[in-house]
DSSP file (Angstrom, degrees, kcal/mol; ACC not computed):
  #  RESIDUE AA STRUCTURE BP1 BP2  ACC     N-H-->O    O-->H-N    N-H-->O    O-->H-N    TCO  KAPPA ALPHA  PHI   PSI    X-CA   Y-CA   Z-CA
    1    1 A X              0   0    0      0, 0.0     2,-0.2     0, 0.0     0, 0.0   0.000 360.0 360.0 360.0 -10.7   -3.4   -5.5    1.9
    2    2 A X        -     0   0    0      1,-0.2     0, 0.0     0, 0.0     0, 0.0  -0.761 360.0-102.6-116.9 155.9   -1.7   -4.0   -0.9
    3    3 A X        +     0   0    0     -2,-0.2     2,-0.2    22,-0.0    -1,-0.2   0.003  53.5 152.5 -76.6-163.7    2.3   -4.4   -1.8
    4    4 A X        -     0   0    0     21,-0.1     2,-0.6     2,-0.0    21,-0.1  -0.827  35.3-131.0-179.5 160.7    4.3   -1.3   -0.8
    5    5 A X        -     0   0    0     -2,-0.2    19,-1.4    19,-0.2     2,-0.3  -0.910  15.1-161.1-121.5 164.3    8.0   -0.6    0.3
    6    6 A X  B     -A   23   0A   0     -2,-0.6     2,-0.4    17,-0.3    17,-0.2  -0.970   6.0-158.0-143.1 140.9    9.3    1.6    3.4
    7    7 A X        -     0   0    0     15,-2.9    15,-0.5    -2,-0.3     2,-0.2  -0.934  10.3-172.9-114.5 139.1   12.4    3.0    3.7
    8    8 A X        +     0   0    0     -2,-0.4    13,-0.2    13,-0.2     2,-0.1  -0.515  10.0 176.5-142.0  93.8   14.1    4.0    6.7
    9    9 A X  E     +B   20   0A   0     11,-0.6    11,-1.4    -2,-0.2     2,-0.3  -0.374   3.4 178.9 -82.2 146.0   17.4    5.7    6.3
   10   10 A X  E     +B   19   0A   0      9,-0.3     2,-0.2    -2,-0.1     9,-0.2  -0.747   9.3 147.0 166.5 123.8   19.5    7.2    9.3
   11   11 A X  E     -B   18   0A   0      7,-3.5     7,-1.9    -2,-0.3     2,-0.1  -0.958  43.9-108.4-153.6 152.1   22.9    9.1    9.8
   12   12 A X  E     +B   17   0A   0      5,-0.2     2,-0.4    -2,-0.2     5,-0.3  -0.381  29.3 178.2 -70.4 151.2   24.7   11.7   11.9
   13   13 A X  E >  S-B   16   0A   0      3,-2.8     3,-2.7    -2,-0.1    -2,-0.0  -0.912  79.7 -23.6-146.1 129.9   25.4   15.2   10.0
   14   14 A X  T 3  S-     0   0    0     -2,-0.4    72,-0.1     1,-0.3     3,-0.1   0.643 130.8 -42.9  41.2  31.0   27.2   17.7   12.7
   15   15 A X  T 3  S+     0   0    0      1,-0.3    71,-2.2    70,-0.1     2,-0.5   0.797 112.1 123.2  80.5  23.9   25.9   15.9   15.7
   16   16 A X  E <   -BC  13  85A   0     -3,-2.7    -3,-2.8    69,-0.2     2,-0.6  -0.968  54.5-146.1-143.7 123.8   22.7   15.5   14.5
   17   17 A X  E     -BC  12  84A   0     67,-1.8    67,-0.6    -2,-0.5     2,-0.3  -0.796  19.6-159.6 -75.6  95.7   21.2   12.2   14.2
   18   18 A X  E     -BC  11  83A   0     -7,-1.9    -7,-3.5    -2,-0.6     2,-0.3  -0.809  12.5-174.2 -70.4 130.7   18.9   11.9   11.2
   19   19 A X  E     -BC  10  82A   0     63,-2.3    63,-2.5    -2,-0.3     2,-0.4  -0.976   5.8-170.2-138.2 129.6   16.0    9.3   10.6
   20   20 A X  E     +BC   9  81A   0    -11,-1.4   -11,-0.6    -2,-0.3     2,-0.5  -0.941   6.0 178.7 -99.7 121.5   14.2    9.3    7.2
   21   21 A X  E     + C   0  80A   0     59,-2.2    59,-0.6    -2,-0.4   -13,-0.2  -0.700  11.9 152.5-121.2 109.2   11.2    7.2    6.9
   22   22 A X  E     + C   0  79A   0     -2,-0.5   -15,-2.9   -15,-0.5     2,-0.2  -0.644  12.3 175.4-109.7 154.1    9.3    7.1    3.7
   23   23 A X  E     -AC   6  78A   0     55,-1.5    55,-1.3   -17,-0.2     2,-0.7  -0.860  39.3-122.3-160.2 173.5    6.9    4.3    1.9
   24   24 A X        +     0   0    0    -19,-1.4    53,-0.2    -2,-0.2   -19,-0.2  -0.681  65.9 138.0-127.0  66.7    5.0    4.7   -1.2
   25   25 A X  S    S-     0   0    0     -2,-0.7    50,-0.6   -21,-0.1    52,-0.3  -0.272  72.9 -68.5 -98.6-165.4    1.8    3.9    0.7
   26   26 A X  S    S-     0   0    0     50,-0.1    50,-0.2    -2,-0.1    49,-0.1   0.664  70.6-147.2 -70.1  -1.0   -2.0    5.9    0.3
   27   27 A X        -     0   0    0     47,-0.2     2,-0.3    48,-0.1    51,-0.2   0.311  16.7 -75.6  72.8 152.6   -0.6    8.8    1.8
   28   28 A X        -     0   0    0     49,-0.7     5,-0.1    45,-0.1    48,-0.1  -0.852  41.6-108.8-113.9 149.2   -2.7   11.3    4.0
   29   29 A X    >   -     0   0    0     -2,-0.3     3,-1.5    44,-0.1    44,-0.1  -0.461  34.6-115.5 -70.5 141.2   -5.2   13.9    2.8
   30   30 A X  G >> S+     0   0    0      1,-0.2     3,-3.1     2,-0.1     4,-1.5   0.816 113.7  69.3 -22.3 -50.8   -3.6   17.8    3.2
   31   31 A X  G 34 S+     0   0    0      1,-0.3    -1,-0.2     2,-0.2    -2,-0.0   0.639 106.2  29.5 -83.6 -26.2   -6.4   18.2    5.6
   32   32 A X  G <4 S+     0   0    0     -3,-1.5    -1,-0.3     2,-0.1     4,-0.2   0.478  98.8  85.7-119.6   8.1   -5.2   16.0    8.2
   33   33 A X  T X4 S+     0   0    0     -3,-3.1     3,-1.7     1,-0.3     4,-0.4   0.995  96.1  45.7 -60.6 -60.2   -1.4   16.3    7.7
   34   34 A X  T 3< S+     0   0    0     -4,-1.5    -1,-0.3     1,-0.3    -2,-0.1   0.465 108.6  58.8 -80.1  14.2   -1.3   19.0    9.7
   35   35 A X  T >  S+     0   0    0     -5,-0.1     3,-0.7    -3,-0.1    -1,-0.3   0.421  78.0  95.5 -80.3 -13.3   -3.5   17.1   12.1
   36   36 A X  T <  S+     0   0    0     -3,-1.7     5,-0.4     1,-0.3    17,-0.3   0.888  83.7  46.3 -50.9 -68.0   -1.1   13.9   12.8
   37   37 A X  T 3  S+     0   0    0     -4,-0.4     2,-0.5    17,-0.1    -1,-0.3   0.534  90.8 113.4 -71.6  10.2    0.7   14.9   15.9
   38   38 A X  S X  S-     0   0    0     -3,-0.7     3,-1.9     1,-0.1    16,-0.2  -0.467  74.2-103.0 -85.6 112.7   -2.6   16.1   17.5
   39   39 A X  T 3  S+     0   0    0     -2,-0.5    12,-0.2     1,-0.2     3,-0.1  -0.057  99.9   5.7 -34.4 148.6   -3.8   14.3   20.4
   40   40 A X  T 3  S+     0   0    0     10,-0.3     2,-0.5     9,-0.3    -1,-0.2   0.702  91.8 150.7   8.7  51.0   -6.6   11.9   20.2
   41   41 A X    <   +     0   0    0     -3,-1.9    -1,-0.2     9,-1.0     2,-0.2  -0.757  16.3 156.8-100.0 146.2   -6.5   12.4   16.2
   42   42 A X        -     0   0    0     -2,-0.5     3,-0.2    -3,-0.1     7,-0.0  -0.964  45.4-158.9-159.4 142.1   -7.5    9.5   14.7
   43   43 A X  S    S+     0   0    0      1,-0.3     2,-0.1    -2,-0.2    -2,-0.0   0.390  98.1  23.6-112.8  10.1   -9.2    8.3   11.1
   44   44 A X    >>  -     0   0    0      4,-0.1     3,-2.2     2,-0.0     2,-1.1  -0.452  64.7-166.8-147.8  97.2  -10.8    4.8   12.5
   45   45 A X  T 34 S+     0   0    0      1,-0.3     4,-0.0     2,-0.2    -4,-0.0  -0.014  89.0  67.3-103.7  23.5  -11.4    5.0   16.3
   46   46 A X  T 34 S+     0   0    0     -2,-1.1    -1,-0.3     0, 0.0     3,-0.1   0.634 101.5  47.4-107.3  -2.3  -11.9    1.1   16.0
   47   47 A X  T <4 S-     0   0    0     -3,-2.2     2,-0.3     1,-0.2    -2,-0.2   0.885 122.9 -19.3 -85.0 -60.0   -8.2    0.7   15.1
   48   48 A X     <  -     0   0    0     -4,-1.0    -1,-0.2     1,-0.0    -4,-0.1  -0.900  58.1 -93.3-161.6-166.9   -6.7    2.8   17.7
   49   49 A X        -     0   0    0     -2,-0.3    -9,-0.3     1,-0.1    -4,-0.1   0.566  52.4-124.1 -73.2   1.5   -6.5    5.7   20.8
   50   50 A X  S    S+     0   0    0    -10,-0.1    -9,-1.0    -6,-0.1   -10,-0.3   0.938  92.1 109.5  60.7  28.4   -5.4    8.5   18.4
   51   51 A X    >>  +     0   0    0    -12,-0.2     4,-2.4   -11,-0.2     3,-0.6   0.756  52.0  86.6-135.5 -51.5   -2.5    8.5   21.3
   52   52 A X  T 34 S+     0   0    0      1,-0.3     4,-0.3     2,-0.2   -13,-0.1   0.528  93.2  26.0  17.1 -85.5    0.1    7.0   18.8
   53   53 A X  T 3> S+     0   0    0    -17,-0.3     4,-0.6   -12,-0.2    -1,-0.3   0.242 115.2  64.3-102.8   4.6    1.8    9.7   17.0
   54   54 A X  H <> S+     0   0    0     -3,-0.6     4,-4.0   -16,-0.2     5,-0.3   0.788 109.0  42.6 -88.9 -45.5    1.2   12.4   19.7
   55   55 A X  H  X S+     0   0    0     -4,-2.4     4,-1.9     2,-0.2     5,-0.2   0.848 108.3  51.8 -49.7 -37.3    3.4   10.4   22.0
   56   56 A X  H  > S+     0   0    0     -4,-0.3     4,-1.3    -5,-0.3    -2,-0.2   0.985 112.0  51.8 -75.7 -45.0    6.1    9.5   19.6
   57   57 A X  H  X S+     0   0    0     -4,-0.6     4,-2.1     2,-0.2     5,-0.2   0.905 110.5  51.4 -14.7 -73.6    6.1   13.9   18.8
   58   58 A X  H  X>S+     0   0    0     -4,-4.0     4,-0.9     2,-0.2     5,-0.6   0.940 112.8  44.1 -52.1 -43.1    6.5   14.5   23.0
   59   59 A X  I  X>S+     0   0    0     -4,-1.9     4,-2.0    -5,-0.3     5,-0.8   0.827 116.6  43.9 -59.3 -65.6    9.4   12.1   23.2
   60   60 A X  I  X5S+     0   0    0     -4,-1.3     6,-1.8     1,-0.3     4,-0.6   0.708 127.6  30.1 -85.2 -49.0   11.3   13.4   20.0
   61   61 A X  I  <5S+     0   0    0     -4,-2.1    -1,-0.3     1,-0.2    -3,-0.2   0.865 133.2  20.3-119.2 -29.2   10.6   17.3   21.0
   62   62 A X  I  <5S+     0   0    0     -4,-0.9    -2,-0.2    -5,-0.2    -1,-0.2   0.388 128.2  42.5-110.2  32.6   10.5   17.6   24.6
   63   63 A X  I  <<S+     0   0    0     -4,-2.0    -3,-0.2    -5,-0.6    -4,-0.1   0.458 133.2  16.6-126.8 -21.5   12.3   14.5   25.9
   64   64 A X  S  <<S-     0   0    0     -5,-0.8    21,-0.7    -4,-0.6    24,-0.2   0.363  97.0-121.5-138.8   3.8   15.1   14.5   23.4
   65   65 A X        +     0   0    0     -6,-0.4    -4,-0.2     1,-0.2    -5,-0.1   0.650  69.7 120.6  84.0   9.8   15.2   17.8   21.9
   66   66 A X        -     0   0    0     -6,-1.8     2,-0.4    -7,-0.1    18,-0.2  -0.093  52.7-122.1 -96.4-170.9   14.8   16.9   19.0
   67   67 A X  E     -D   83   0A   0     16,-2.9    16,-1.6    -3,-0.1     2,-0.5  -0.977  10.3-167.8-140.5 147.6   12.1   17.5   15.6
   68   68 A X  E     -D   82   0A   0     -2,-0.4     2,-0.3    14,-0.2    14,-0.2  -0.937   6.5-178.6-136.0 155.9    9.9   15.6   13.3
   69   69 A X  E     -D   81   0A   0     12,-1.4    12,-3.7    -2,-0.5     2,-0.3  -0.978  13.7-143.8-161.1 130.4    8.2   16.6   10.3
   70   70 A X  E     -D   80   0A   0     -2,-0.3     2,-0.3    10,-0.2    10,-0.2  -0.802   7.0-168.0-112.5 153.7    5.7   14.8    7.7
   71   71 A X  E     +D   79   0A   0      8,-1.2     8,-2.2    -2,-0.3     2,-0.2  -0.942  25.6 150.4-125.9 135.2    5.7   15.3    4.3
   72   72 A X        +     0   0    0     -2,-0.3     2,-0.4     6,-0.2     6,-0.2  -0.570  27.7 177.4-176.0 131.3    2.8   13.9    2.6
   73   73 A X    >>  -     0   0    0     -2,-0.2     3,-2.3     1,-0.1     4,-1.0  -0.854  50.3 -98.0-122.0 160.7   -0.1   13.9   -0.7
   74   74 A X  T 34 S+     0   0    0     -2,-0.4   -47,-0.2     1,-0.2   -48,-0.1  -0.565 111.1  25.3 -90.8 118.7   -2.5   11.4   -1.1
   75   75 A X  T 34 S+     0   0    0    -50,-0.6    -1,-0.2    -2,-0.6   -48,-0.1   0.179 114.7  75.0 124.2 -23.4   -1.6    8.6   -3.6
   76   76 A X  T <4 S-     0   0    0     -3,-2.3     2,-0.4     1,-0.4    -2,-0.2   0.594  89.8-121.1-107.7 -27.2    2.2    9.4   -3.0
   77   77 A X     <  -     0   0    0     -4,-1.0   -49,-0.7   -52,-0.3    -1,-0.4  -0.985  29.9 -55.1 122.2-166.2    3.2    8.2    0.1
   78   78 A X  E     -C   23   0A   0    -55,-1.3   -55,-1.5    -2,-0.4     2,-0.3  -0.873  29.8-175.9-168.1 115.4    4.9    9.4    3.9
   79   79 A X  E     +CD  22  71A   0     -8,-2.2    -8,-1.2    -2,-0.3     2,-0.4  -0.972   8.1 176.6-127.7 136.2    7.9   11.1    4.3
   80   80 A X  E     -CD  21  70A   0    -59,-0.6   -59,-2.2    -2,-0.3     2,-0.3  -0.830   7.6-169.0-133.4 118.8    8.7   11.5    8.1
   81   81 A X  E     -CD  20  69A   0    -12,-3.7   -12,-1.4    -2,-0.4     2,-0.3  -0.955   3.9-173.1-118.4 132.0   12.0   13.3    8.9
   82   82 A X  E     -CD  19  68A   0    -63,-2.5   -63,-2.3    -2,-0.3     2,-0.3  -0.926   4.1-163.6-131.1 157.0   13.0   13.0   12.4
   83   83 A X  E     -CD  18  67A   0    -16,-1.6   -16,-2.9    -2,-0.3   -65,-0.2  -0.970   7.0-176.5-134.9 131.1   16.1   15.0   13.8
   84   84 A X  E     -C   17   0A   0    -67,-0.6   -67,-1.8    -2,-0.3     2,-0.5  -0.943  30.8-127.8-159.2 121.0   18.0   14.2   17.3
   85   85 A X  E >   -C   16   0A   0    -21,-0.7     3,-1.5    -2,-0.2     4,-0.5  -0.573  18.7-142.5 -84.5 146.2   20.7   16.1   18.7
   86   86 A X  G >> S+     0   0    0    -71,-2.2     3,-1.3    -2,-0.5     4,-0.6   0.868 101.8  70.4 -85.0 -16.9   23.4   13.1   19.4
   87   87 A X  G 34 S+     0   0    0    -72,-0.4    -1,-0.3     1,-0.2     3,-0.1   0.775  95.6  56.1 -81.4 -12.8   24.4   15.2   22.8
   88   88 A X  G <4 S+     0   0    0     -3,-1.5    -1,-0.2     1,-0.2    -2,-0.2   0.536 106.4  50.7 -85.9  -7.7   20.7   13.9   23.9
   89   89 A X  T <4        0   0    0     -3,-1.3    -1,-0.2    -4,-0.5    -2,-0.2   0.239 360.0 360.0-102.2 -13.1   21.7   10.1   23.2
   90   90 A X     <        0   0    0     -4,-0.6    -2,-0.1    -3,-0.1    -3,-0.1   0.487 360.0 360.0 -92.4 360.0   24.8   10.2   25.2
């Protein structure tokens, strides 16, 4: 409800596809960063399954071999950097 920007940046480095995505949204408390990729984790169960960002994980690390990693403090923003081997795209 409030303005915000997102970024999404993405380039090859050595055969590795890199995708940045930041925004300088409300950011997630420590306590639940490292909760994200966790199956049915959720912070409004009227919103959604908790299903979401556990899915998007499995594709990126066992379906394309790739990794994702969040960066985030509450107040700051999202960083999510997600890393793809290009031989998994071909």
């Amino acid at each position: 409800k409030e303005e915000g920007e997102m970024k999404v940046t993405a380039y090859i480095k050595n055969e590795i596809l890199h995708i940045i995505y930041t925004d300088n949204g409300k950011g997630i408390p420590q306590e639940n960063v490292k909760k994200v990729f966790d199956p049915f984790f959720t912070t409004n169960m009227q919103v959604g399954t908790g299903l979401g960002m556990n899915i998007t994980y499995n594709i990126i690390t066992q379906r394309l071999g790739g990794e994702i990693t969040l960066e985030s403090k509450e107040g700051e923003g999202v960083k999510f950097s997600v890393l793809i081997p290009m031989s998994k795209l071909k």
